[in-house]
TIKOLSE-650250 format. One record per residue: residue number from 1; x, y, z of N, C-alpha, C in turn. Coordinates in nm, 3 decimals. Layout:
N
k/n.xx/n.yy/n.zz/ca.xx/ca.yy/ca.zz/c.xx/c.yy/c.zz
NUM/X/Y/Z/X/Y/Z/X/Y/Z
...
This chain:
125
k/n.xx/n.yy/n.zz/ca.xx/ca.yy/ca.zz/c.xx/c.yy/c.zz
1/7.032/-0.314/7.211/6.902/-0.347/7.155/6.852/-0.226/7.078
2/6.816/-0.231/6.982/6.786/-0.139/6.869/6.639/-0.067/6.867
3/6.597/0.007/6.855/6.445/0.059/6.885/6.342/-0.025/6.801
4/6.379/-0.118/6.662/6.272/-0.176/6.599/6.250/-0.347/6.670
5/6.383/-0.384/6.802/6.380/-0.452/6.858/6.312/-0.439/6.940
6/6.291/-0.326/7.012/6.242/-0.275/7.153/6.094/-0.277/7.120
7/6.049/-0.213/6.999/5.908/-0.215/6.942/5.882/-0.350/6.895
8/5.940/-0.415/6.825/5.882/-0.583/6.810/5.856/-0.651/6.946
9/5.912/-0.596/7.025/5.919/-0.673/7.164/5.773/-0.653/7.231
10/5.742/-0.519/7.264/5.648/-0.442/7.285/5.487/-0.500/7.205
11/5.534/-0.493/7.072/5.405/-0.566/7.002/5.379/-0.722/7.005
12/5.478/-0.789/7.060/5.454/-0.940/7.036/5.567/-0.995/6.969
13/5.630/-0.932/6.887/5.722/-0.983/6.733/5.840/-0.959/6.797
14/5.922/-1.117/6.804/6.078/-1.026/6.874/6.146/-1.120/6.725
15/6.151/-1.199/6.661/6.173/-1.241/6.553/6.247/-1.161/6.486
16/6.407/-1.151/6.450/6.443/-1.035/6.372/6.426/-1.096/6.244
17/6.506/-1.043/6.162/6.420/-0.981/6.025/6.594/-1.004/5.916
18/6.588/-1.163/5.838/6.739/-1.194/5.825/6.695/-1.103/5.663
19/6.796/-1.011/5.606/6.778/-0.992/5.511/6.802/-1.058/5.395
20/6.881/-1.146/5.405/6.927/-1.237/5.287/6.778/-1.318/5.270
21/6.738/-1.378/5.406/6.594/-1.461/5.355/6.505/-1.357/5.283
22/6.452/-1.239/5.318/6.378/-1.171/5.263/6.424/-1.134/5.119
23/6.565/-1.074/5.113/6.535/-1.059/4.957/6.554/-1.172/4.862
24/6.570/-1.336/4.916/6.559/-1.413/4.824/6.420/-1.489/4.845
25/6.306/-1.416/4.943/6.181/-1.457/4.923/6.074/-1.476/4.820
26/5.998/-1.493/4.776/5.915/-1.489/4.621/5.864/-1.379/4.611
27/5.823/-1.311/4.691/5.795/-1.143/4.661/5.875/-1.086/4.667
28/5.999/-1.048/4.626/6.096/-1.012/4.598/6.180/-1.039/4.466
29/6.087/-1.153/4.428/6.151/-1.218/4.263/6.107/-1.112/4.175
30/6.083/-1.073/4.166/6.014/-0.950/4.033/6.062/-0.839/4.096
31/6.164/-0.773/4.146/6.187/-0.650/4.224/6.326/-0.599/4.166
32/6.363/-0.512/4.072/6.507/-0.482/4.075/6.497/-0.364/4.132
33/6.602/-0.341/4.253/6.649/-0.278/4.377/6.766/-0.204/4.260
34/6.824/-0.234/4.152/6.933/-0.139/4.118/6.851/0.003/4.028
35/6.726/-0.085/3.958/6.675/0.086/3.879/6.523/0.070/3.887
36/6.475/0.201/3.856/6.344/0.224/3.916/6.244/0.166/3.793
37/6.160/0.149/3.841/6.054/0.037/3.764/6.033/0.092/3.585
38/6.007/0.040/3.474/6.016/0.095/3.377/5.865/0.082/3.357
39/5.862/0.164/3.227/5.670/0.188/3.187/5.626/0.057/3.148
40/5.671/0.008/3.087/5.707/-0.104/2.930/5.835/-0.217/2.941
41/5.803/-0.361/2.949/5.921/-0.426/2.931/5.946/-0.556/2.825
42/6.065/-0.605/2.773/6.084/-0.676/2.662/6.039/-0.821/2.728
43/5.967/-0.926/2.691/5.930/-1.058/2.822/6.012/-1.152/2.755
44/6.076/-1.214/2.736/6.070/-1.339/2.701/5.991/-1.501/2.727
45/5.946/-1.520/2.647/5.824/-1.625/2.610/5.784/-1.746/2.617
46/5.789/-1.856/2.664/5.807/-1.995/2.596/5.655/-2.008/2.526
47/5.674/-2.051/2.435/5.517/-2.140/2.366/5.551/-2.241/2.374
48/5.415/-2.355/2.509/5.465/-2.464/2.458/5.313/-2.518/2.454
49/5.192/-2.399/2.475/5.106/-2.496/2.489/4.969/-2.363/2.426
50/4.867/-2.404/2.448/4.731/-2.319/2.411/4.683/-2.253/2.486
51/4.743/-2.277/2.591/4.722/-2.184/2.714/4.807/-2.032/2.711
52/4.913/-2.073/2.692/4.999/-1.935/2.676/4.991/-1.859/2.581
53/4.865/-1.845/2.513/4.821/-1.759/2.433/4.790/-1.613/2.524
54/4.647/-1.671/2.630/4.642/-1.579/2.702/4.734/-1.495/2.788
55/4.850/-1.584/2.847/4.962/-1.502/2.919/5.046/-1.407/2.772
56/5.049/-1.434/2.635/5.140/-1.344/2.558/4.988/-1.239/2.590
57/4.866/-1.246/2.567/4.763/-1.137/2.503/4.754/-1.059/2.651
58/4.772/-1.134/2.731/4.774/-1.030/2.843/4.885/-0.956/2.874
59/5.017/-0.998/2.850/5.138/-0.893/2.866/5.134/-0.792/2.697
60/5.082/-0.834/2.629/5.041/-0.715/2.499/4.950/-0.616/2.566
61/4.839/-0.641/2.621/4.769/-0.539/2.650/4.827/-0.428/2.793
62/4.925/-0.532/2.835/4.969/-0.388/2.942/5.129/-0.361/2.869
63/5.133/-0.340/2.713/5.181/-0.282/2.674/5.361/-0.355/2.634
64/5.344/-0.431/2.692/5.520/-0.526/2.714/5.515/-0.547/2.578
65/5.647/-0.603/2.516/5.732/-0.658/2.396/5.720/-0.791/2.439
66/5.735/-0.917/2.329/5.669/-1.032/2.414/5.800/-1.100/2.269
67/5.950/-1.119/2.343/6.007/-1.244/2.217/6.000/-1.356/2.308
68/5.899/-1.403/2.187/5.857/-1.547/2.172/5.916/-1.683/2.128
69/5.962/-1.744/2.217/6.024/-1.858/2.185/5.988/-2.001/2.153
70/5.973/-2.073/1.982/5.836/-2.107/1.944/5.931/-2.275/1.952
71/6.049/-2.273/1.966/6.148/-2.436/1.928/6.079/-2.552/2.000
72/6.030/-2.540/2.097/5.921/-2.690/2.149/5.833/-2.672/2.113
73/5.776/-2.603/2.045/5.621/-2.605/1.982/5.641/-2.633/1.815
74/5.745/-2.609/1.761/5.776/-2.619/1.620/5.810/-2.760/1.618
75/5.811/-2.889/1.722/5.795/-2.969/1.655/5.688/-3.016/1.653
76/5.617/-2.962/1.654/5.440/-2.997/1.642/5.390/-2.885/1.519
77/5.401/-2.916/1.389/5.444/-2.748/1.298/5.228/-2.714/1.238
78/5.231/-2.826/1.262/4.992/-2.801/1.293/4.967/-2.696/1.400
79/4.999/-2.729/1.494/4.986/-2.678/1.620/5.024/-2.559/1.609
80/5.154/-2.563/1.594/5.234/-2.418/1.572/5.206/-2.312/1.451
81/5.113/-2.344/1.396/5.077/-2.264/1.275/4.932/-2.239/1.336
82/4.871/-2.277/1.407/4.753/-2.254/1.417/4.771/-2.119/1.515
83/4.842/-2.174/1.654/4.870/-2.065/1.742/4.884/-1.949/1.671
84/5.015/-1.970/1.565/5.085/-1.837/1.553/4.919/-1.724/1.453
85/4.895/-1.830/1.374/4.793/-1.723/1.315/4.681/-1.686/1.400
86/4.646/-1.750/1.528/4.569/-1.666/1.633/4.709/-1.584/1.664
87/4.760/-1.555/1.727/4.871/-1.399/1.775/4.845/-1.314/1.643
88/4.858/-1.364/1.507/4.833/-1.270/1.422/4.716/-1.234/1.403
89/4.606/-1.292/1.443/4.494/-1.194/1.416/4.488/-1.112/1.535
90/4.509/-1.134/1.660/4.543/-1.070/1.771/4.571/-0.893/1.756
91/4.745/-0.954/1.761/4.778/-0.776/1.702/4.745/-0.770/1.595
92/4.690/-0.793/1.485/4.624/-0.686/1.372/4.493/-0.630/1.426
93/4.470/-0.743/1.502/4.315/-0.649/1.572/4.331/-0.525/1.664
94/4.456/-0.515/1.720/4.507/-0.437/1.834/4.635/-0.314/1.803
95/4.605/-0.348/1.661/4.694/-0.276/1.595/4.848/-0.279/1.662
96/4.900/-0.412/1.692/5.029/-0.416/1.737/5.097/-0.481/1.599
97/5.203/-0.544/1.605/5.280/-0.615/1.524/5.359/-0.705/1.549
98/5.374/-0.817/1.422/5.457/-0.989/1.482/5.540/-0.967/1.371
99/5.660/-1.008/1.409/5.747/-1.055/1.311/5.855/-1.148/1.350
100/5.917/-1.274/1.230/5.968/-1.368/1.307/6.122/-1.343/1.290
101/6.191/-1.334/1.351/6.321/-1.302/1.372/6.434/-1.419/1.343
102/6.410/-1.526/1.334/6.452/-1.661/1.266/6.382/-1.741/1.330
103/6.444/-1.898/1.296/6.354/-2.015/1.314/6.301/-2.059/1.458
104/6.352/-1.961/1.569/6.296/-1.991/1.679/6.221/-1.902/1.764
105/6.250/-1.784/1.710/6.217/-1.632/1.811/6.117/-1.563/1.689
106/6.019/-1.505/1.780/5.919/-1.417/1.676/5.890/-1.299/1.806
107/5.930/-1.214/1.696/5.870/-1.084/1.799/5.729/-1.016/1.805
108/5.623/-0.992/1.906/5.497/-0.945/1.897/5.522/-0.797/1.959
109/5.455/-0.696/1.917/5.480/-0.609/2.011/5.311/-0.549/2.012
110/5.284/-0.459/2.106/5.182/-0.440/2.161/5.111/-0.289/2.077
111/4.987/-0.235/2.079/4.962/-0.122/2.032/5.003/-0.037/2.003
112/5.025/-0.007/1.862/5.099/0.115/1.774/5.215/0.080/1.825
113/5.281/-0.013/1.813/5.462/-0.055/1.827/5.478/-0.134/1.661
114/5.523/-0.074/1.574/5.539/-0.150/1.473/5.706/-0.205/1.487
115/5.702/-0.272/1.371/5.860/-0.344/1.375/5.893/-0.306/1.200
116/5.999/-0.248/1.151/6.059/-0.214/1.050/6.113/-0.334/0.972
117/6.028/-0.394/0.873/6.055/-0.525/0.820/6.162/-0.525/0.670
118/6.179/-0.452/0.698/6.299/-0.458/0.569/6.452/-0.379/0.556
119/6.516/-0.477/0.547/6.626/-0.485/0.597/6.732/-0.395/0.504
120/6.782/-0.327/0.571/6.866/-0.184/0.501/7.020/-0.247/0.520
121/7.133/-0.218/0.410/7.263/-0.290/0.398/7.337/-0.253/0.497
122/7.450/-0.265/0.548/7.496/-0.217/0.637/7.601/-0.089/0.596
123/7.627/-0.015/0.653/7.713/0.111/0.636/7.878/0.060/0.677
124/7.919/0.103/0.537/8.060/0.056/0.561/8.154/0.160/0.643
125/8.188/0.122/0.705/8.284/0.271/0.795/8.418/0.294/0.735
């Protein structure tokens, strides 16, 4: 019997503790155990509705990269033009930057993150 047995026992808790359930518990879904937490991360997006405006403006303001994935909302192309020019007044107000990366992905990025919009040839080796 192990001393965190002997102490669960002692407090009430003899229940051990399966680790496979815990690390496939829901507080544990957002946790990578291989590297240590980063400042800043890239999100990937769905737009499918008017609501997820606020979830992109809130991962902009704590600084995240937000590619946006617009293909169920582009068949609604009213809708989808309206959204997208709210995100663009967004970061121009926040001094971040959008740019669309082809017909399904648009990249936003968050304060003073610009994106380099013109495209340089490639270097022949």
């Amino acid at each position: 019997m192990g001393i965190f047995n002997r102490l669960g026992g002692m407090l009430g808790t003899t229940k051990e503790m399966n680790v496979e359930e815990y690390m496939n518990s829901e507080e544990m879904e957002n946790v990578d155990v291989m590297n240590e937490p980063a400042d800043f991360y890239v999100k990937p997006v769905a737009l499918q509705s008017e609501a997820d405006l606020a979830v992109i403006q809130s991962e902009l303001q704590k600084k995240n990269i937000i590619l946006l994935n617009i293909s169920e909302m582009s068949k609604r192309p009213q809708t989808l033009k309206g959204l997208i020019d709210n995100l663009k007044a967004y970061v121009e107000k926040t001094n971040g930057d959008i740019a669309r990366l082809d017909e399904e992905k648009i990249l936003l990025t968050p304060t003073k993150v610009k994106i380099i919009k013109s495209k340089k040839p490639a270097k022949k080796m």
